[in-house]
N, C-alpha and C positions, 0 to 999 in steps of 0.2 A: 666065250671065245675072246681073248684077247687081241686088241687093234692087230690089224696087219697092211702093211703099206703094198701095194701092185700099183705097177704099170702096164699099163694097156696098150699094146699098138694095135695094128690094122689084123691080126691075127686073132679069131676067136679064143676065149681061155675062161672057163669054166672055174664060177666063182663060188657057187654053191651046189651040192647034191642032193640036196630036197629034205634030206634029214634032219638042219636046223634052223633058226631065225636069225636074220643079222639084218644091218643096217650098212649101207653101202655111202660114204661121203666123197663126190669128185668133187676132188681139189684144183684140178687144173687139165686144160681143154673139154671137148666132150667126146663121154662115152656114150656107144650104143650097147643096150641090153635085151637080152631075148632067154624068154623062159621055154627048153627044150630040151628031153630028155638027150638028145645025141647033140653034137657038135653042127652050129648051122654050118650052110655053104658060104664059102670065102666071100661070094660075091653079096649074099642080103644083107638089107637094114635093117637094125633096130630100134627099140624104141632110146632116143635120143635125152641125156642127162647130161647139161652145159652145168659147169663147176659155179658159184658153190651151193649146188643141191645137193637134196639126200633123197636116197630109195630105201624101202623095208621091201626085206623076202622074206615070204614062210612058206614052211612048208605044204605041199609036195613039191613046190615050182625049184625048177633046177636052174640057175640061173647062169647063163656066159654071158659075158663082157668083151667088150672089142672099144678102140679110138675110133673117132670117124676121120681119122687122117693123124700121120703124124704119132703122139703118145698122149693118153690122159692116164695122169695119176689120180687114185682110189684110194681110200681108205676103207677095212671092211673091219668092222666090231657084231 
């Protein structure tokens, strides 16, 4: 997969489909992340990634993204 840049706001947005392995880098604020085959509810938390960390998914886990306020930018390779 080649790099691709997202921003995250307060809005869930599904970053992977469980089909491949990527590495997630926030570069700036934090995102919440949560492994769920559907779209969470507007209102849950995730598990919390302050910049500059990195996460690995593989699969089956389906993963969405959200800021926990505000926007955080993402990298995902």
């Amino acid at each position: 997969m080649a790099s691709k840049d997202e921003t995250l706001t307060t809005e869930w947005k599904q970053i992977t489909d469980g089909t491949q392995s990527v590495s997630i880098q926030v570069i700036s604020g934090t995102a919440w992340f949560r492994d769920s085959p559907t779209k969470p509810p507007g209102n849950i938390q995730g598990h919390p990634v302050s910049s500059p960390k990195w996460l690995g998914v593989t699969p089956p886990q389906q993963m969405w993204g959200r800021s926990s306020g505000g926007e955080a930018k993402i990298i995902i390779t």
